[in-house]
C-alpha positions in Angstrom: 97.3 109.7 232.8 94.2 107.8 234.1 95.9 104.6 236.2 95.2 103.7 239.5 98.8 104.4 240.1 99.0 107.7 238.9 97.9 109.5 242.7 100.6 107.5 244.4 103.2 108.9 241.9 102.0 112.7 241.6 100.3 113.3 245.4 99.5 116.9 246.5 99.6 115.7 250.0 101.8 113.5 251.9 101.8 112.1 255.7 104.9 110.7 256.9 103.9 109.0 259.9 106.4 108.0 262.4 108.6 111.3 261.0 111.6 111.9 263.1 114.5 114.3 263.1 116.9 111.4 264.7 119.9 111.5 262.7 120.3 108.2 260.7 116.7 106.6 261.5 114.5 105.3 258.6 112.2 108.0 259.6 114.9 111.3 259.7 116.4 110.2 256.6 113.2 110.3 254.3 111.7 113.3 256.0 115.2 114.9 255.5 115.2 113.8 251.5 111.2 114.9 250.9 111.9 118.5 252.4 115.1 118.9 250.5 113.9 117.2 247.5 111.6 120.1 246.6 108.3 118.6 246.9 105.8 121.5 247.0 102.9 120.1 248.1 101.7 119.6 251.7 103.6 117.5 254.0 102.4 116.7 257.2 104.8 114.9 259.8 103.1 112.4 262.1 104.3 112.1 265.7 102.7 111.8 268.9 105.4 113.1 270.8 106.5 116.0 269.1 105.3 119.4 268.3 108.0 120.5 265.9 109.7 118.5 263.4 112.5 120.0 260.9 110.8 123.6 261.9 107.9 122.3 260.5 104.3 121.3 262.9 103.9 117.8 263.6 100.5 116.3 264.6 99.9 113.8 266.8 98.3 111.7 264.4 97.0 111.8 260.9 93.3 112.3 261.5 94.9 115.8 263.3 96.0 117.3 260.1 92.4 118.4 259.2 93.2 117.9 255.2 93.2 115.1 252.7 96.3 113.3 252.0 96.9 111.6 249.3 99.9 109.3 249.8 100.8 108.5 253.4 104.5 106.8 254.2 104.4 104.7 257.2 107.6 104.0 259.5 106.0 102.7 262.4 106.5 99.5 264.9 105.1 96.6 262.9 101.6 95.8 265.9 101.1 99.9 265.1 101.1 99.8 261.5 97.3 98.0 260.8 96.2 101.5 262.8 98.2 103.5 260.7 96.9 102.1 257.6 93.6 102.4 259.1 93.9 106.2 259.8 95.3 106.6 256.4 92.6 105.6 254.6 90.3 107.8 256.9 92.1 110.2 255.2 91.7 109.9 251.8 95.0 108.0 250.9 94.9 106.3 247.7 98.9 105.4 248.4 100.4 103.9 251.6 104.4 102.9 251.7 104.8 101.2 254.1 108.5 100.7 255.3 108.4 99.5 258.4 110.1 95.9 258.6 109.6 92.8 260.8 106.6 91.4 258.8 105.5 88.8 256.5 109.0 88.2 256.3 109.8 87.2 259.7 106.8 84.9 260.1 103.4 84.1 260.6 102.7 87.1 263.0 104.5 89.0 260.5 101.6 87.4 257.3 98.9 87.9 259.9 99.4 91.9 260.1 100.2 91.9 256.4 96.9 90.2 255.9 95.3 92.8 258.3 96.7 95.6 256.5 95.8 94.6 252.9 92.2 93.8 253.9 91.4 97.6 255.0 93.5 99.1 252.1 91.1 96.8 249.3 88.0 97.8 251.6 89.3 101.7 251.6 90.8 102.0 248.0 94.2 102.2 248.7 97.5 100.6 247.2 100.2 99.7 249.6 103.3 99.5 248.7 105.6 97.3 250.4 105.8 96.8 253.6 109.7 96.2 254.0 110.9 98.4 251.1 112.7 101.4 251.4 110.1 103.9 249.4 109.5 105.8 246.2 110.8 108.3 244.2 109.3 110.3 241.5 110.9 113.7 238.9 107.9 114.6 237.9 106.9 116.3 241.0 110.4 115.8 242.9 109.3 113.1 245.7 112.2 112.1 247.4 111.1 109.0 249.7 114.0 107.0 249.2 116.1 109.1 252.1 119.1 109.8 249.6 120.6 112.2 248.2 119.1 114.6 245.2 118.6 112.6 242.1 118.8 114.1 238.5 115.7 113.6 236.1 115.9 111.5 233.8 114.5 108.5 231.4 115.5 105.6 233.8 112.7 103.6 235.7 114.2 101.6 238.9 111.9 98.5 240.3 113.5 96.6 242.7 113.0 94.5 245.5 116.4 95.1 247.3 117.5 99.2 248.6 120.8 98.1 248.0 120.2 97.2 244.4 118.3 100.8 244.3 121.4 102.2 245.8 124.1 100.9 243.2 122.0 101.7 240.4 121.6 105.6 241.8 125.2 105.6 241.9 125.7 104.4 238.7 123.3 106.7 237.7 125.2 109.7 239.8 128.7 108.7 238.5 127.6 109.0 234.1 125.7 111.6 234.4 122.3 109.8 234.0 118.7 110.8 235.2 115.8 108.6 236.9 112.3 109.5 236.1 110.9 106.6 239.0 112.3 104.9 241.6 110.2 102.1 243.3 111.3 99.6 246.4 108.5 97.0 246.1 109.6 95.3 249.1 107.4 92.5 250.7 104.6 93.4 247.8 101.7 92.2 249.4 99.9 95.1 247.3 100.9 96.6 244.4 102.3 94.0 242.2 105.0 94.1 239.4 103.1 94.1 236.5 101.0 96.8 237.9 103.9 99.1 238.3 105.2 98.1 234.8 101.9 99.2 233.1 102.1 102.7 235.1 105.5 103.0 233.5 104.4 102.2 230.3 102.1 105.2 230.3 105.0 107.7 232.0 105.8 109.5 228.9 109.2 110.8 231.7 110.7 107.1 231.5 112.3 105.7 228.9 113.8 102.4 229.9 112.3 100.5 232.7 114.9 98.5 234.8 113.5 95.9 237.7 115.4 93.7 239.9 113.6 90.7 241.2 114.2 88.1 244.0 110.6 86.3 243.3 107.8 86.4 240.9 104.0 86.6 242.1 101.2 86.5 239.3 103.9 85.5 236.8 101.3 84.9 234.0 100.0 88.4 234.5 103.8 90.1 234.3 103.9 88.2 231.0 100.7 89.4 229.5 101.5 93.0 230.2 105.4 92.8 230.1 104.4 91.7 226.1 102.0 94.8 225.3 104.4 96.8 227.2 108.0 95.4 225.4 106.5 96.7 222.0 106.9 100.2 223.2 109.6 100.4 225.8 112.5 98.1 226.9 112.2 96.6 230.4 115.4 94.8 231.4 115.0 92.6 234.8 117.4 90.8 236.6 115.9 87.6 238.4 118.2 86.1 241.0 117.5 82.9 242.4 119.2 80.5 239.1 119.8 77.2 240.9 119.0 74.0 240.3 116.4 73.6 242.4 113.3 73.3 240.5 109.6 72.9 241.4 109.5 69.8 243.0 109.8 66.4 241.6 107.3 65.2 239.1 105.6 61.9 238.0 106.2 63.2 234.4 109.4 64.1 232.1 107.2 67.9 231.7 107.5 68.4 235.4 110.6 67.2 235.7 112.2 69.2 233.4 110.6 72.6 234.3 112.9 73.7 237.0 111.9 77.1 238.1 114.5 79.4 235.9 114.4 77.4 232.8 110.4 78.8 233.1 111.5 82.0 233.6 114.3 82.2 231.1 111.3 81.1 228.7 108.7 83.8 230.2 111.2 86.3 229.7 111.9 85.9 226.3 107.7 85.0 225.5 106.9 88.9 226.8 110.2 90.0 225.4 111.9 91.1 228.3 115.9 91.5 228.3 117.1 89.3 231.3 120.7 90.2 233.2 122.8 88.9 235.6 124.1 91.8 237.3 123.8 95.3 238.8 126.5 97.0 236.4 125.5 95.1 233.0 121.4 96.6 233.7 122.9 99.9 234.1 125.1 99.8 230.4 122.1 97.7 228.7 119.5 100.8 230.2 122.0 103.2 229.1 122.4 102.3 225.8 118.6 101.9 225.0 118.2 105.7 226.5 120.7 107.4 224.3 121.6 105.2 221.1 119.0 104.7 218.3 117.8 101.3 217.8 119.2 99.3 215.1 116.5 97.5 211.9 118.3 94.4 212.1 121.3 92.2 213.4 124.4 93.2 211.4 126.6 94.7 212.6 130.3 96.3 210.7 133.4 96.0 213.2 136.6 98.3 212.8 139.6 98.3 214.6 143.2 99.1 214.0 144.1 95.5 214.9 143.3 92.1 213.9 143.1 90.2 217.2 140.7 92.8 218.9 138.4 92.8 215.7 138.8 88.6 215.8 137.6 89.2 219.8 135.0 91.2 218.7 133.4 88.8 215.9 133.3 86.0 218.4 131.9 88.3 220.9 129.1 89.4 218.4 128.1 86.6 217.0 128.0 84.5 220.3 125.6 87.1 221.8 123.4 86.9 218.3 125.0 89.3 216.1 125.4 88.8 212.8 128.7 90.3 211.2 127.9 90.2 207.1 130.6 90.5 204.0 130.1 94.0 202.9 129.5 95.0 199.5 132.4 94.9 197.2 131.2 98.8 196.5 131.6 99.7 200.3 134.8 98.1 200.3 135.8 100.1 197.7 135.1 103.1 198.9 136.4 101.8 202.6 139.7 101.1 200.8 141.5 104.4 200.7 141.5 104.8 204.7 143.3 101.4 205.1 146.9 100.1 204.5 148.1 97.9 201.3 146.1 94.8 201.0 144.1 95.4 204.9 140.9 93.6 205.1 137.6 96.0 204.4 135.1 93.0 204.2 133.9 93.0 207.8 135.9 93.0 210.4 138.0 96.0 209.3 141.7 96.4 210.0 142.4 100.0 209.4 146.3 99.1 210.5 148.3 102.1 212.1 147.0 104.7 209.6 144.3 105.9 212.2 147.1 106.0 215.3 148.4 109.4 213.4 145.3 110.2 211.6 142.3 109.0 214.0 140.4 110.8 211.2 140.3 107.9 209.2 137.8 105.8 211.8 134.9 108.5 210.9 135.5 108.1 207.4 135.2 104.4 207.6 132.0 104.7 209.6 130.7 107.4 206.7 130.9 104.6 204.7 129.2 102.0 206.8 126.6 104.7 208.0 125.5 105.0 204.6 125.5 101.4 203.9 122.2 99.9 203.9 123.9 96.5 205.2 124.6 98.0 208.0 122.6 98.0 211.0 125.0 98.8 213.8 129.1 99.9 214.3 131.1 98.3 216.5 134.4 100.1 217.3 137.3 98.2 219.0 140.4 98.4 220.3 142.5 101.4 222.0 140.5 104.7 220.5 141.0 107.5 223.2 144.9 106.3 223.5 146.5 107.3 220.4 147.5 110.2 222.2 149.5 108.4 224.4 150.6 106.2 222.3 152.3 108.5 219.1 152.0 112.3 220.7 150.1 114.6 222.7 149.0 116.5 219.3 147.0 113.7 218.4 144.7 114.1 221.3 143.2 117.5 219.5 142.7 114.7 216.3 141.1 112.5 218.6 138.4 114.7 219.8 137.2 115.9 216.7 137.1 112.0 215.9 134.6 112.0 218.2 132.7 115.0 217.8 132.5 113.0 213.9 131.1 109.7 215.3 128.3 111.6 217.8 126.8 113.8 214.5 126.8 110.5 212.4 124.9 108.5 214.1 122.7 111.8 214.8 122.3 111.8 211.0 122.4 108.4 210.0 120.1 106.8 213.4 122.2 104.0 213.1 123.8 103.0 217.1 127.4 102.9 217.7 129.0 101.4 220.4 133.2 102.2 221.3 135.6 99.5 223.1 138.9 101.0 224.1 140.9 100.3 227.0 141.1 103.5 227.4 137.2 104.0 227.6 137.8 105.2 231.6 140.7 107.5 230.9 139.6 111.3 231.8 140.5 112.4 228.1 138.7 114.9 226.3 137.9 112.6 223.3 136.1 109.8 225.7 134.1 112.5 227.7 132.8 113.6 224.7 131.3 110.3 223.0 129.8 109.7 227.0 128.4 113.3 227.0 126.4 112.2 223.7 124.9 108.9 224.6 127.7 107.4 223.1 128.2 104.3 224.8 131.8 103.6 225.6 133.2 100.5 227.4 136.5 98.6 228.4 135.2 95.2 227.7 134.5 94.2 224.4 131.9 91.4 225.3 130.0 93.9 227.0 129.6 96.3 224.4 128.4 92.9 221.9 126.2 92.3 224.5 124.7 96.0 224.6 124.8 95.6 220.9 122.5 92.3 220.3 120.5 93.9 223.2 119.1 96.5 221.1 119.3 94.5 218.0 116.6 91.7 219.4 114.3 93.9 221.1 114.5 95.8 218.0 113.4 92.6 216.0 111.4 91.0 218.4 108.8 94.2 219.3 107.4 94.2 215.6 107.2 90.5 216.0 105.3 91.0 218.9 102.8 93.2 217.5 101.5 91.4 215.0 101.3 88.1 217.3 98.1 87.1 217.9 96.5 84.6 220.7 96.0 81.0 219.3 92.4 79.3 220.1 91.0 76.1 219.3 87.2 76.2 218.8 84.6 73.3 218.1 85.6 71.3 221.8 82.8 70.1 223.8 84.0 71.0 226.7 80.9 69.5 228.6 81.9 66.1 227.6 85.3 66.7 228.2 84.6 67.7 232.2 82.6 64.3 232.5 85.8 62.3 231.5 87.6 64.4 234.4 84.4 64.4 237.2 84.3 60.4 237.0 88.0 60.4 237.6 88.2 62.6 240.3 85.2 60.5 241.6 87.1 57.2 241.2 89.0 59.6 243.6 92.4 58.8 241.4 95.0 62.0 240.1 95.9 60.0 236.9 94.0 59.5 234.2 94.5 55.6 232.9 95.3 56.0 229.1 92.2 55.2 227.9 90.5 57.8 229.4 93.6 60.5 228.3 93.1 59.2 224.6 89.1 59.7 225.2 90.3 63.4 226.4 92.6 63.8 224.0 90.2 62.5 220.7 87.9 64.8 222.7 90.1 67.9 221.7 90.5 67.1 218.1 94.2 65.5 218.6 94.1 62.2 216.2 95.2 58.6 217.8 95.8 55.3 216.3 93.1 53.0 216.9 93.6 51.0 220.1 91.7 48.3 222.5 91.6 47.4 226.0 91.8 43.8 226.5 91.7 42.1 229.8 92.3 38.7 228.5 94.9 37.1 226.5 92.3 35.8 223.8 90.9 39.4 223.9 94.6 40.7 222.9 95.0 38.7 220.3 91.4 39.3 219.1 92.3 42.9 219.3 95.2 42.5 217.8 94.4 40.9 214.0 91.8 44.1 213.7 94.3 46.2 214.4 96.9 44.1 212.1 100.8 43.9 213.0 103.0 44.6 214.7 101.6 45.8 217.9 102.4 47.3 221.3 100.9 46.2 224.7 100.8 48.7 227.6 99.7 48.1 231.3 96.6 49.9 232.1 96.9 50.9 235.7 96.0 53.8 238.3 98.9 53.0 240.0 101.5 52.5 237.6 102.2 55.9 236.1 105.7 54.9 234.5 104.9 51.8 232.9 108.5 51.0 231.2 110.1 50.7 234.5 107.3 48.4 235.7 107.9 45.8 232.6 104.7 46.8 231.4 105.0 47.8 227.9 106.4 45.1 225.1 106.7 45.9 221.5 106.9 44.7 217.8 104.5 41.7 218.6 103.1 40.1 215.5 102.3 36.2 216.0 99.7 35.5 218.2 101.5 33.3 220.8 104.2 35.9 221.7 100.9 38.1 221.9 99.5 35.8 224.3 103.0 35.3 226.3 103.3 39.1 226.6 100.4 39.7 227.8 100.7 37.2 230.6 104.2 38.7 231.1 103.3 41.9 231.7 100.4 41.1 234.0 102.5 39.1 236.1 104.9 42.0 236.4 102.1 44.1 236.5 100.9 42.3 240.2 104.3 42.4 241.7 104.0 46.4 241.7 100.4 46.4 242.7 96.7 44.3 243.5 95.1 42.8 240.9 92.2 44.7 242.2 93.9 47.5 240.2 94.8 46.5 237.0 92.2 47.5 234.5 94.6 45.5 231.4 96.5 45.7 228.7 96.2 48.4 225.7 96.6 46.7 222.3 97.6 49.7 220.0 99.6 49.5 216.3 103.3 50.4 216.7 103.5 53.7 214.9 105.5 54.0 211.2 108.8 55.6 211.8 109.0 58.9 212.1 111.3 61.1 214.7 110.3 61.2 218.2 108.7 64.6 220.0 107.3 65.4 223.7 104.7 68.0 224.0 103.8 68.6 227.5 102.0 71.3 230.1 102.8 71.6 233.8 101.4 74.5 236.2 104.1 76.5 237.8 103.5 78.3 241.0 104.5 81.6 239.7 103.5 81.4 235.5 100.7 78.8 235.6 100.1 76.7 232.6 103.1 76.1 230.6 104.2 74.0 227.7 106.7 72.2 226.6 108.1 70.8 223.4 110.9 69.1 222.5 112.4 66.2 220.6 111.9 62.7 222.4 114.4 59.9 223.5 118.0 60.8 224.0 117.2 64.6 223.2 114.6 64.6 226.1 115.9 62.1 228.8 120.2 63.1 228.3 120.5 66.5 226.4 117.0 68.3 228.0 116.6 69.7 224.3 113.1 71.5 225.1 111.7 74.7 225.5 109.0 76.2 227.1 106.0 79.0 226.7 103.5 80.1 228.9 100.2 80.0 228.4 97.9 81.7 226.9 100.0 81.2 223.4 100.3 84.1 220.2 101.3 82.2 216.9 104.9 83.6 217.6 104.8 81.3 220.6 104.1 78.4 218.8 106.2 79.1 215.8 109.4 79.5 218.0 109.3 77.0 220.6 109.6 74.9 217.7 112.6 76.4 216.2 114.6 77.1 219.0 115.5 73.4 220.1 119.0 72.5 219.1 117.0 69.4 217.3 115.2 71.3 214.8 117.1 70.7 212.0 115.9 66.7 212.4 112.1 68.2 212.0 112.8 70.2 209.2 114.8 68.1 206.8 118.6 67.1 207.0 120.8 64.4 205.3 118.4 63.1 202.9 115.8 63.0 205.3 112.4 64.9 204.4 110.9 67.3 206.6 108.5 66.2 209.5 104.8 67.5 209.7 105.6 70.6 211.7 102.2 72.1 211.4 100.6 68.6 213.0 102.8 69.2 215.9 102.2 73.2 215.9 98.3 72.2 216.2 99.0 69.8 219.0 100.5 72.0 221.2 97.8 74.7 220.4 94.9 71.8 221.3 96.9 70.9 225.1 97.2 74.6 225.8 93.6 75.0 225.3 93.3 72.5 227.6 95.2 73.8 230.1 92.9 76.6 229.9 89.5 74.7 229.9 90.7 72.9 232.9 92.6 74.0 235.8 92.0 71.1 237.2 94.8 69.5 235.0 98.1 69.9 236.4 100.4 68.2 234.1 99.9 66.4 230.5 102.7 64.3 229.0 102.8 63.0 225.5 105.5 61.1 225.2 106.7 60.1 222.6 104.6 61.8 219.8 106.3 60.2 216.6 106.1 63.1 213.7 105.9 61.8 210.0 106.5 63.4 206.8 102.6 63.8 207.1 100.8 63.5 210.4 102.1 62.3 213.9 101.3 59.6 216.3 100.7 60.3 219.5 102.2 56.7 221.5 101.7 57.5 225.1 99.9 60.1 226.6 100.1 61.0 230.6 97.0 63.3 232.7 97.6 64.0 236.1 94.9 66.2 238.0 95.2 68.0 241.1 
């Protein structure tokens, strides 16, 4: 593998400096697990004190040892570890962990030694990892940094920014029978980033599944660029903390306002096509189930049970979560119709009744069927399989366990994934150890096993969608004229643009306006306002008043020319009791737009993702319901396409009641034009059009908002 990372995963050398034979200290423990984990290359342990450590020579320091080392662990007081790092690097380390605490995140002192440290690992070639974390682990060539116990090999990746986290999840992994191929505490991460790490993992051919906790995201726009090349070839499932309502900060626009920090990440997520949790135990089934269970071709799945209430659970379960749970083919049910009682349903969910509680037989002859149904894309199993045995009589159990030998070889054969919910699923019966021996994934609670189900469904659907997704460009923008229109703004030393100016902008990058005028008098207004022809709207045009409705500074539907001429001295006057004359450049005179539905297209810059967009439908949708959603920038196609479809309002753009359907390809092309913007200008920190009203053909943009930072 040729990645930067690949040296700090496969070392032939490692320094441990700060070792220690201590029982219980950071130090001991990790020494104790790298010995025992049998690493065989050289490991040199670091301490000025000591001349034996763990029967092994220690050296007094690391430019003692008289060898290269590749990958040196530091666990040293925080004003000793810049040195360390320093002597490192001397060295030849192209790795340093660094897992000393009492750093950046304690406080300045803390940032000014991370700084320190960061500056001679760029200059010397290194990649830190950490400081603050609790180390690395890697199969391939049994590195054991962690200071845990042996861990079995395996097609699990761990990320994480907590060692507890890392410590549940090697549990889990202990108590099912799973292996990890890399384990990675991240800690403070003032080198090695998460994207980084993800791309490594992406080349491991050893992991399978990559699993990541996160407390907070740095170079978000990065982890979604690579989490989106990476999602079409192996599943990473994160869980972010950190979901309250306290968003970004508050914003002079309904964009900004509305992009609280995990509604961007929720959106980022699904963009790059990574499966978000919320907790430790539902990563661990999701991971498991992508390592052992082939992946379905599409969303259906075929639910059997031998009762009606737990199939009933199970359809809401599936179809809440995505699922879709089809009528089968009057031929399958036919054939499904001999296992089942007088007159049970076989359309989907199937209620095999008690014939399977003395025959358990019968649930593998069912899932023949549905195997071979083309239908079919997944098998979802419910209710208290593993049981019967208790239930009727011990000689059932022996039926039972050739049941599931039955279920493991079909979906062998067939490729088709399987999931069982049983009470019983816990129970140390011979029937459920073998479906969990086979990858089999077996669980008491039936939303979990929908959830594991539409889990592999999406990704399944979604990573040939994001193949053939390609980045979105507008061409043909003179961007040089476009930077003058922002360099006299910034000169007039104002962070708004007035509107006449965003319209110039906007004209600038190909988005069409109605015809409007600038009049500064109320003769001028009503000049302006028999070219233009009624009715008309008047807007305030001021640097200081961002949010003109709540200054009394728009009025609409004007047509005669004295209620022109007493609106515009209306909202002047309202106008001057919010600011100085001095300030008031005047009053737009633009058409009132044909009716049409109202939109928002917007763009803020978040601290962690950067440019991002938002679209939604205007009025009540946008200022009650929040009905938006969100991408990051740069877009594919898909991008556009489903931010579109995924508001709760699309049905109004596409066509409902009578109605026809709104220009959705105007609007598409909109919100291509403003994220080329965004990446023009970084200067632009949020763009609000708002309301865009969409017709049957074409749209009018009304109001249009540009702040710059």
């Amino acid at each position: 593998m040729n990645h930067p990372l690949f040296p700090v995963f496969h070392p032939e050398s490692i320094a441990i400096i700060g070792a220690s034979e201590v029982p219980g200290k950071a130090a001991e423990r990790r020494t104790r697990s790298l010995i025992r984990g049998g690493y065989n290359g050289d490991i040199f342990l670091i301490n000025p004190k000591r001349d034996i450590l763990f029967e092994r020579k220690a050296y007094p320091s690391v430019l003692d040892v008289g060898k290269k080392v590749d990958l040196a662990m530091i666990v040293v007081a925080p004003r000793f570890v810049p040195q360390a790092v320093a002597e490192s690097v001397k060295m030849g380390a192209k790795g340093i962990v660094i897992i000393t605490a009492g750093l950046g995140e304690t406080g300045e002192d803390g940032k000014k030694i991370e700084a320190e440290v960061l500056k001679i690992a760029d200059e010397g070639g290194a990649k830190i990892i950490g400081p603050n974390c609790s180390g690395l682990f890697s199969a391939s060539t049994s590195m054991n940094l962690l200071g845990i116990p042996p861990i079995k090999k395996g097609p699990l990746a761990i990320i994480a920014q907590s060692g507890n986290i890392i410590d549940s999840l090697t549990h889990y992994a202990e108590m099912r029978g799973m292996g990890l191929s890399t384990i990675i505490s991240v800690g403070n991460a003032i080198g090695v980033k998460f994207h980084e790490y993800i791309e490594y993992l992406s080349q491991d051919d050893d992991t399978k599944v990559i699993m990541m906790y996160m407390e907070g995201i740095k170079e978000g726009s990065r982890l979604v660029q690579v989490a989106r090349r990476v999602s079409t070839k192996k599943p990473i499932i994160i869980l972010k903390v950190g979901r309250s309502k306290a968003g970004m900060r508050a914003a002079a626009s309904h964009t900004g306002s509305l992009a609280a920090d995990d509604a961007i990440v929720n959106a980022a997520f699904k963009q790059a096509g990574i499966i978000r949790v919320f907790n430790v135990d539902e990563m661990f089934d999701v991971a498991m189930c992508f390592a052992n269970l082939p992946l379905p071709k599409g969303k259906n799945v075929a639910i059997i049970s031998e009762g009606g209430g737990d199939n009933s659970v199970a359809a809401d379960n599936a179809e809440v979560y995505g699922l879709e749970v089809p009528v089968l083919p009057s031929s399958a049910q036919e054939k499904i119709r001999p296992f089942l009682l007088a007159g049970m349903p076989a359309g989907n969910p199937i209620d095999y009744g008690g014939t399977a509680e003395e025959n358990p037989d019968m649930i593998n002859k069912i899932a023949a069927v549905l195997m071979e149904e083309p239908v079919v894309d997944s098998i979802y199993i419910t209710g208290f399989f593993g049981g019967f045995k208790e239930i009727i009589a011990p000689h059932v159990g022996e039926l039972e366990e050739k049941t599931s030998q039955a279920l493991v070889d079909l979906v062998k054969q067939h490729q088709k994934p399987l999931v069982v919910h049983t009470s019983f699923a816990n129970e140390p019966f011979r029937s459920m150890k073998i479906l969990h021996e086979n990858g089999i994934f077996v669980t008491p609670s039936s939303e979990r096993a929908a959830q594991c189900l539409s889990y592999l469904s999406h990704f399944s659907v979604n990573r040939d969608k994001l193949k053939n997704a390609s980045l979105v460009k507008t061409n043909g923008v003179n961007v040089d004229m476009t930077r003058e229109i922002l360099r006299k703004v910034k000169e007039a030393g104002r962070a708004n643009l007035l509107e006449t100016e965003a319209r110039e902008l906007l004209a600038l990058y190909g988005i069409k306006l109605p015809r409007a005028f600038l009049a500064t008098t109320k003769d001028e207004a009503v000049k302006a306002a028999k070219e233009i022809g009624s009715p008309i709207a008047m807007k305030i045009v001021s640097p200081e008043i961002i949010h003109k409705s709540d200054a009394g500074g728009i009025m609409l539907n004007l047509k005669e020319e004295r209620e022109i001429q007493e609106a515009f001295e209306k909202i002047m006057k309202n106008a001057e009791k919010v600011t100085a004359s001095s300030k008031i450049m005047g009053v737009l005179i633009a058409p009132m737009a044909p009716r049409g539905q109202e939109c928002i297209i917007g763009m803020v810059r978040n601290p962690q993702f950067g440019p991002v967009i938002m679209f939604g439908l205007g009025g009540i949708f946008v200022e009650v319901l929040k009905d938006v959603s969100f991408r990051m920038i740069p877009l594919t196609d898909l991008d556009v396409d489903t931010m579109i479809k995924e508001i709760k309002g699309y049905p109004l753009l596409a066509g409902i009641r009578g109605e026809k359907q709104k220009d959705i390809a105007v609007l598409k092309d909109i919100i291509t034009r403003i994220s080329q913007m965004a990446v023009d200008h970084p200067e632009i920190r949020e763009v609000d059009l708002n309301p865009i009203i969409a017709h049957e053909k074409g749209a009018s943009v009304v109001d249009a908002r540009i702040l710059i930072g």
